[in-house]
C-alpha positions as CSV (number, residue, x, y, z in Angstrom):
1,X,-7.4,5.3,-22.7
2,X,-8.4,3.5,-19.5
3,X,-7.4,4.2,-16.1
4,X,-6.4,1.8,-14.4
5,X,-5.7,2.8,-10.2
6,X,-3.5,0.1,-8.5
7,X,-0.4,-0.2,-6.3
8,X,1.5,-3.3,-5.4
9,X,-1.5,-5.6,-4.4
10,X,-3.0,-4.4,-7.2
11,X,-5.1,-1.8,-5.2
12,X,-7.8,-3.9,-3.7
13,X,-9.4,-1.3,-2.0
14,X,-8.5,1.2,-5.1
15,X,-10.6,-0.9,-7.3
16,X,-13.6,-1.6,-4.7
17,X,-13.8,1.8,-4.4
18,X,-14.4,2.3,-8.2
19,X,-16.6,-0.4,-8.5
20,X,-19.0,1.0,-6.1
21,X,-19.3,4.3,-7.7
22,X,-19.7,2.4,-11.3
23,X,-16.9,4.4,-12.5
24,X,-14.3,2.6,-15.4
25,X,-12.5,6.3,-16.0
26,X,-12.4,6.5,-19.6
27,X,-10.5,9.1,-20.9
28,X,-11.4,11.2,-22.8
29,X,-8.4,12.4,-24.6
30,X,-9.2,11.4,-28.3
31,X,-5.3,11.1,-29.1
32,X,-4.0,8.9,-26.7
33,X,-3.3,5.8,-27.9
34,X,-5.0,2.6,-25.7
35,X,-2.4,2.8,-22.6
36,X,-3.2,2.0,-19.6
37,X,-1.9,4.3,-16.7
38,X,-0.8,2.5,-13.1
39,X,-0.7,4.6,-10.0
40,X,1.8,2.5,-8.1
41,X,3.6,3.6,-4.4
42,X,7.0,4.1,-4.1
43,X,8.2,2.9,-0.3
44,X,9.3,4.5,2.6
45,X,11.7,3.0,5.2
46,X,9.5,3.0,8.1
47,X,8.6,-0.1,9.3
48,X,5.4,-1.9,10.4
49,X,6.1,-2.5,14.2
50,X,7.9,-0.6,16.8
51,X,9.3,-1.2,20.0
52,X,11.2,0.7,22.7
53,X,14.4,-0.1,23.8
54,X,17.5,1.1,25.6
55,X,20.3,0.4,23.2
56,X,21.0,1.0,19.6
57,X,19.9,1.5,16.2
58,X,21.8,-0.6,13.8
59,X,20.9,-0.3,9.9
60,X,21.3,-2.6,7.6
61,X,20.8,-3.6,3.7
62,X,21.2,-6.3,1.9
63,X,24.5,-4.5,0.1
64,X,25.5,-3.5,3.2
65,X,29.4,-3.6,4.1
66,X,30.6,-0.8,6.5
67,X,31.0,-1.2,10.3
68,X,29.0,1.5,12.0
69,X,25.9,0.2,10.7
70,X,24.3,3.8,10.7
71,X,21.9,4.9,8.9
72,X,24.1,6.8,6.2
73,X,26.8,4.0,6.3
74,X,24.7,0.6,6.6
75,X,26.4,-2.9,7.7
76,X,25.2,-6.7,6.6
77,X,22.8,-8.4,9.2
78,X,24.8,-10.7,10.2
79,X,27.5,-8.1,11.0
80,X,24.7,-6.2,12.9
81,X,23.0,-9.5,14.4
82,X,27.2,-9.7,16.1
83,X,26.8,-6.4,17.8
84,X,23.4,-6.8,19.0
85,X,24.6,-10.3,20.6
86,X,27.3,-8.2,22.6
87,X,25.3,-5.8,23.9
88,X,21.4,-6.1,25.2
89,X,18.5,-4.4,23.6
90,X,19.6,-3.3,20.1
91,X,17.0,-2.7,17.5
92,X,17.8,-3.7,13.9
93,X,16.6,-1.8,11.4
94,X,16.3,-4.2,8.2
95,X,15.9,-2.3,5.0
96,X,14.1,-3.7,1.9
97,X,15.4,-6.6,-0.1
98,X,16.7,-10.3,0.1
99,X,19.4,-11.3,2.4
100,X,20.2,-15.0,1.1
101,X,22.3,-16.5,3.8
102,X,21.6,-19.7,1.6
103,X,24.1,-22.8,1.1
104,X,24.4,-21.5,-2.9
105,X,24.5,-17.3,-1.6
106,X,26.8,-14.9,-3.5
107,X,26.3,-12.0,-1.0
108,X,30.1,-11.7,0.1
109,X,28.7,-9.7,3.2
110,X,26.5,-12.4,4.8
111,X,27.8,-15.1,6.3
112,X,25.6,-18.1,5.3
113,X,23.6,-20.9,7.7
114,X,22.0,-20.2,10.6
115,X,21.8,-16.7,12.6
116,X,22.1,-16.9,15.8
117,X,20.6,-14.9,18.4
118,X,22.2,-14.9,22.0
119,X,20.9,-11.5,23.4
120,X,17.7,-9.4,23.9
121,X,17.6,-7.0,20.6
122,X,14.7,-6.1,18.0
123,X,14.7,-6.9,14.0
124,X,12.4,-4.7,12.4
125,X,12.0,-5.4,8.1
126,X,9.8,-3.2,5.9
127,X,7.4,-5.3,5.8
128,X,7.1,-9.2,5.3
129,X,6.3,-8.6,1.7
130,X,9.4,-6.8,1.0
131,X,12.6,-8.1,3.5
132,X,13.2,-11.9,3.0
133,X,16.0,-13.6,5.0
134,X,17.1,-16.9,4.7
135,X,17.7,-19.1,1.5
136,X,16.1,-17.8,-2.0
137,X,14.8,-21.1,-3.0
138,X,15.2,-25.0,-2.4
139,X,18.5,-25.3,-3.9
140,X,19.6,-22.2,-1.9
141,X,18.5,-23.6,1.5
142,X,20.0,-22.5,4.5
143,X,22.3,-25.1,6.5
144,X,20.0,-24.9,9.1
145,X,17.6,-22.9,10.7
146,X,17.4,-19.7,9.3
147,X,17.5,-17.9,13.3
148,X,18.5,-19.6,16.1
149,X,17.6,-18.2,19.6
150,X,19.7,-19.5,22.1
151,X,20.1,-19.1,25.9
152,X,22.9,-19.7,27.9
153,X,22.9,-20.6,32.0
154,X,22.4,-16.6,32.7
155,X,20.5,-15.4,29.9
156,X,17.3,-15.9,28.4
157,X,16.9,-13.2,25.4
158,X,13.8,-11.6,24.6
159,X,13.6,-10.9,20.9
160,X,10.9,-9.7,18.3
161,X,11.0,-10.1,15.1
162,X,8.6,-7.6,13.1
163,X,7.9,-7.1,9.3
164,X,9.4,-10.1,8.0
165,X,9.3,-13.2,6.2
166,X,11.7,-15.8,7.1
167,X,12.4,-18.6,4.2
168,X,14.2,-21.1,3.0
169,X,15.6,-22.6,6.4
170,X,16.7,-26.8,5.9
171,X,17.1,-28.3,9.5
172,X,18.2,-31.7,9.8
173,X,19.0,-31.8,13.7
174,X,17.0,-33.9,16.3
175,X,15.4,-31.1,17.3
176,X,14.8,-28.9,14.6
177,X,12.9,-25.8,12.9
178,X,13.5,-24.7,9.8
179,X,12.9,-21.1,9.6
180,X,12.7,-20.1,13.6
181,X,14.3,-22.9,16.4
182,X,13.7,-20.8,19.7
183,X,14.7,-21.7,23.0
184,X,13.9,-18.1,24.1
185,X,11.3,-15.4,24.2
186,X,10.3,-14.9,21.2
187,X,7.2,-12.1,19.9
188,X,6.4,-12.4,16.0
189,X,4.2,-9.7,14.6
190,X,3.2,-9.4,11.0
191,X,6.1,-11.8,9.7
192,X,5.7,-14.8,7.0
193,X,7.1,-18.1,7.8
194,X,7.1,-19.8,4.5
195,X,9.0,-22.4,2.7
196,X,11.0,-24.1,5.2
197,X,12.1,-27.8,5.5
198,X,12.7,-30.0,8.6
199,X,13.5,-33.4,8.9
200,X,14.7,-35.3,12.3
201,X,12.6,-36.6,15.0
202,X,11.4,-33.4,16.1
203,X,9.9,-31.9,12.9
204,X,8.4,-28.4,12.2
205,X,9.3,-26.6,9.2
206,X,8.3,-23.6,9.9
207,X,8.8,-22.8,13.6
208,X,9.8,-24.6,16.4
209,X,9.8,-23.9,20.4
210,X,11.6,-26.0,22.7
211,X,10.9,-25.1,26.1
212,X,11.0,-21.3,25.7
213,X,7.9,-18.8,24.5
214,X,6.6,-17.7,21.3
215,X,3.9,-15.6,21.0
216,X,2.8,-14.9,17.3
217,X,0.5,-12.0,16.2
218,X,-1.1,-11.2,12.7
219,X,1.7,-13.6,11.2
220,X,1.1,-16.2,8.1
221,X,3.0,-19.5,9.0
222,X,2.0,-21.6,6.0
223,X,3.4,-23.5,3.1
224,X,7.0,-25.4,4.4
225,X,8.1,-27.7,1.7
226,X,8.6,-30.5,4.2
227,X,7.6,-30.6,8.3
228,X,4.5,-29.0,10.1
229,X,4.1,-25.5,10.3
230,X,5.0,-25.5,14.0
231,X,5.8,-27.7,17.1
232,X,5.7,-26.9,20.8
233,X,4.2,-24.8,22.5
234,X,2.7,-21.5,20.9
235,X,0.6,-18.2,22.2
236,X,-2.1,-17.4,19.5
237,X,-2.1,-14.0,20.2
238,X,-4.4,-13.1,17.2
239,X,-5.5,-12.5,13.6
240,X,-2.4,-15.2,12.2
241,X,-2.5,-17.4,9.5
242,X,-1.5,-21.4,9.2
243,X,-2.0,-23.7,6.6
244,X,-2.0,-26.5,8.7
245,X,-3.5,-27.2,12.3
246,X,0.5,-27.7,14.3
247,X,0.3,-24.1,15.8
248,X,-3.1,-24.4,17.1
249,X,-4.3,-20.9,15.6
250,X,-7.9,-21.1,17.5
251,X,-11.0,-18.6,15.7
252,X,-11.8,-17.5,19.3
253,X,-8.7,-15.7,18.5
254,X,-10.0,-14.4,15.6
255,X,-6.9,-16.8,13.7
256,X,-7.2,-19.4,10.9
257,X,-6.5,-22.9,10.5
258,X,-5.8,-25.4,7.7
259,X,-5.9,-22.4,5.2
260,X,-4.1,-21.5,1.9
261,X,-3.0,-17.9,2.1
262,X,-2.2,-17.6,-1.6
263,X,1.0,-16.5,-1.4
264,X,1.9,-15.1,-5.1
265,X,5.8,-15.4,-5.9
266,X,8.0,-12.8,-5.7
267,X,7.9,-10.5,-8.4
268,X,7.6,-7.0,-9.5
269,X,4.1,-6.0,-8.4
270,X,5.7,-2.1,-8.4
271,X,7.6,-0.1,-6.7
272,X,11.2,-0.1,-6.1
273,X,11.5,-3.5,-4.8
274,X,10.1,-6.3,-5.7
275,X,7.3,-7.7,-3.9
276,X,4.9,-10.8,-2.6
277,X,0.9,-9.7,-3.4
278,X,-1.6,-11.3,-2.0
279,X,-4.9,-11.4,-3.5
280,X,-8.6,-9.8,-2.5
281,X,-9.6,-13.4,-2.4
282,X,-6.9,-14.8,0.1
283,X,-8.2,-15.5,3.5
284,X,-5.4,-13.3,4.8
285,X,-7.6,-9.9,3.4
286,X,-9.6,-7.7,5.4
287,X,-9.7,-10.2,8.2
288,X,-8.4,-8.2,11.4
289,X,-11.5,-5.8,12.4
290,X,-11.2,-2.3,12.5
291,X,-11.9,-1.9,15.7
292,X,-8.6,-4.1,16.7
293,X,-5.2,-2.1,17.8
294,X,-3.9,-4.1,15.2
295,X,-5.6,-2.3,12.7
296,X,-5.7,1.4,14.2
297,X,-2.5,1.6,15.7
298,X,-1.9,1.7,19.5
299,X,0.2,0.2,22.2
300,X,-0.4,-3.4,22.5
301,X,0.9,-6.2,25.0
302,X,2.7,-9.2,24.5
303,X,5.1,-11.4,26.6
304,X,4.5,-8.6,29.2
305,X,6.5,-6.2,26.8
306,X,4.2,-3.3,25.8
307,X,4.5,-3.0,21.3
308,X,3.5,-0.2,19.6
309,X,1.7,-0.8,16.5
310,X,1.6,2.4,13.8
311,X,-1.7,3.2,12.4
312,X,0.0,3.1,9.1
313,X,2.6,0.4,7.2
314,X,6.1,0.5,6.3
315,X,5.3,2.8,3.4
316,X,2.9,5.6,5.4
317,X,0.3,4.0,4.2
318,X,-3.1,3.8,6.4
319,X,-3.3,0.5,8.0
320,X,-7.0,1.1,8.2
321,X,-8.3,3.8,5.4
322,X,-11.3,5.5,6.0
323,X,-14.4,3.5,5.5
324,X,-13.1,-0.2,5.9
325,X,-14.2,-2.6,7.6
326,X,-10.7,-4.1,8.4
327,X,-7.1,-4.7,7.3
328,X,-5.1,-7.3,6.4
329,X,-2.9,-10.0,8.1
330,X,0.7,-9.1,7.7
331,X,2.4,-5.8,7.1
332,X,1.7,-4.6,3.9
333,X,-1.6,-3.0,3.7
334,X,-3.8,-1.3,0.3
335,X,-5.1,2.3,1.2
336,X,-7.8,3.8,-0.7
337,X,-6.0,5.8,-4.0
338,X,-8.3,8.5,-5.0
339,X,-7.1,9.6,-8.9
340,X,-8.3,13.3,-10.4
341,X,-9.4,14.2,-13.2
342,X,-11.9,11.0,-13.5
343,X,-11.9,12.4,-17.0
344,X,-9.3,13.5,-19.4
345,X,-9.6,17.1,-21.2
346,X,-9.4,16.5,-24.7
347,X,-6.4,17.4,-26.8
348,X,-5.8,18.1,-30.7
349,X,-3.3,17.3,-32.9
350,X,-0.3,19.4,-33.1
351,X,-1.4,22.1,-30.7
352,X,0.5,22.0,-26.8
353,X,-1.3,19.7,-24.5
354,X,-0.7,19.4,-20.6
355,X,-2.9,17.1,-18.1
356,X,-1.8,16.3,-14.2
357,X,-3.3,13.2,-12.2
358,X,-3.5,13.8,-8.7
359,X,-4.3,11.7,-5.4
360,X,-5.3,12.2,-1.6
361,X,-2.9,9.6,-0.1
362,X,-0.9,9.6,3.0
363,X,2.6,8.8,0.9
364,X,4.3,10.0,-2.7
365,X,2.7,7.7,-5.6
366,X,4.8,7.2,-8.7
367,X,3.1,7.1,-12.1
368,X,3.8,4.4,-14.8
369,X,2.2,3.4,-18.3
370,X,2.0,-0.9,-17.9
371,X,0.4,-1.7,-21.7
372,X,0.2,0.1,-24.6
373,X,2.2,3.6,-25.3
374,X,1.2,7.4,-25.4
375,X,1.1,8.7,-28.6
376,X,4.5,10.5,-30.6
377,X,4.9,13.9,-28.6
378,X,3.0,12.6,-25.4
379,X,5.2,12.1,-22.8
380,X,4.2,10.6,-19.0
381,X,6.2,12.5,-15.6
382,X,6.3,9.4,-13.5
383,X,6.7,11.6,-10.5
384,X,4.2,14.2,-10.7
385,X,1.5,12.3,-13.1
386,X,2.1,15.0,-16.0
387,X,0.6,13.7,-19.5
388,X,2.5,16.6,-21.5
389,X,3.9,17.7,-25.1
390,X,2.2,18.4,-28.6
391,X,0.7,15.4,-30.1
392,X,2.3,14.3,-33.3
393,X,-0.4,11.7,-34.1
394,X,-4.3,10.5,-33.8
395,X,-4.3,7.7,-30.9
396,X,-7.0,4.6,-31.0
């Protein structure tokens, strides 16, 4: 039976770790047949970036329906995206999931096209690999941008988007970007901006800033289908991520330019949601340093609004585990999984067997067997990491 330690990212770190102690953690329970055991996470709701504000809390998932938006009786975004925009300072509390507000959407609860953004508020997701908003592919485009931030002859809001990835936006207006058009002040930490279109005479794809501020931090803007990654003016505030060169990322920012972040799809990569993984060999990996409040957690300043970034992700999880030399643009972030017993007791056939996995890890792991099956009277507790029962048969 062979071990296999991994989470959604397939445990980069997990499986560094292991290398470097020459371990492959072979069983060495004789009956089990050849399964291979994942340790995956299961996902908190905490987010990846917080901010203080004055006003509210609104919650919302992508099922959401009620009014209150609290957290026991969540509303739709775009329900919650209305109050915000009558009041100043709201914080939005975006749970995990896909919120299509595309041409071709069968949420009944969002409304579809553009989201508009008229006041000072705060939308928080659980992490750009796990709270997608906009269209769900490119014949479910949005009608538009996918956020629009708008000021009026009084108002200029000041918004920040955290934990995110924005998608799927289709602008065909003269001035025009297709996942974030911003005419106002606008701090992006740790989102994606991927797979956006534009087309007009003022093209970006992915964002656009007319006359207004953006300032972007540990964000990947990379990969529209059609229109530069960016157009006007942009504040590099570090460690992001463009494909292109329209943002004008700089490396004395410690940022990246014409560079493929290799972005996997969306799929089920564990845990309760599905996800977008990113590989040990994608540009994106270990690059902010460890000795970066990015990375450690801390209070951090940008747009003259002080952020505070956890030391750990949306699912507990250190940002920074102990011994690395960095973490990883973007919210999501592999901690070290220690599994024990390295070895397996051995069992015998038809007499009781019981063995328990444990781990040191900052969050609740669940347990899962991806190839292969135990053997008849063998049975896996995905929760605890139990390998229990009285086998019936010899395992290969």
């Amino acid at each position: 039976m062979v071990l296999v330690v991994m989470d959604a990212h397939m445990c980069r770190r997990g499986f560094r770790a292991v290398r470097s102690k020459g371990l492959v953690l072979l069983g060495a329970l004789s009956l089990l047949s050849a399964a291979t055991l994942s340790l995956l996470p299961s996902v908190a709701s905490a987010s990846s970036t917080t901010t203080t504000t004055t006003g509210t809390t609104l919650y919302v998932t992508p099922g959401g329906s009620e009014t209150t938006c609290s957290a026991i009786a969540p509303c739709s975004l775009t329900h919650a995206i209305t109050l915000a925009n009558g009041t100043t300072g709201d914080t939005i509390m975006v749970g995990a999931g896909t919120y299509d507000t595309g041409a071709h959407s069968t949420n009944t609860n969002l409304k579809t096209g553009t989201i508009k953004i008229t006041a000072s508020m705060t939308i928080m997701g659980a992490g750009a690999d796990q709270t997608f908003i906009g269209g769900t592919s490119t014949s479910d485009q949005v009608a538009g941008s996918v956020f629009e931030i708008t000021t009026s002859t009084t108002t200029t809001p000041v918004v920040t988007i955290s934990g995110v990835t924005i998608q799927y936006g289709n602008s065909t207006s003269t001035i025009n970007g297709g996942g974030i058009l911003n005419f106002g002040t606008l701090t992006a930490t740790n989102d994606t901006i991927s797979g956006n279109s534009a087309s007009g005479t003022v093209i970006a794809g992915g964002i656009y800033n007319y006359n207004g501020t953006v300032t972007l931090a540990a964000s990947i803007v990379a990969d529209q289908v059609s229109g530069r990654d960016c157009g006007g003016s942009i504040t590099d505030a570090g460690y992001n991520l463009e494909s292109g060169t329209s943002c004008g990322f700089s490396a004395i920012n410690h940022s990246l330019q014409s560079t493929n972040p290799l972005l996997g799809s969306l799929a089920n990569n564990g845990g309760p949601t599905q996800t977008i993984a990113i590989p040990s060999s994608s540009s994106a990996y270990d690059v902010i340093p460890s000795s970066s409040t990015l990375c450690s957690g801390g209070s951090i300043t940008l747009n003259s609004s002080s952020i505070t970034i956890p030391s750990t992700d949306q699912r507990g999880v250190l940002r920074l585990p102990s011994g690395a030399a960095g973490c990883d643009i973007g919210a999501y972030q592999v901690g070290s999984i220690s599994l024990t017993p390295q070895t397996l007791p051995p069992a015998h056939l038809n007499q009781s067997y019981s063995a328990t996995f444990t781990t040191t890890n900052t969050y609740q792991p669940a347990y899962t067997i991806t190839s292969g099956a135990l053997p008849e009277g063998l049975t896996l507790d995905t929760t605890t990491g139990t390998i229990s029962g009285t086998p019936k048969q010899v395992g290969n």
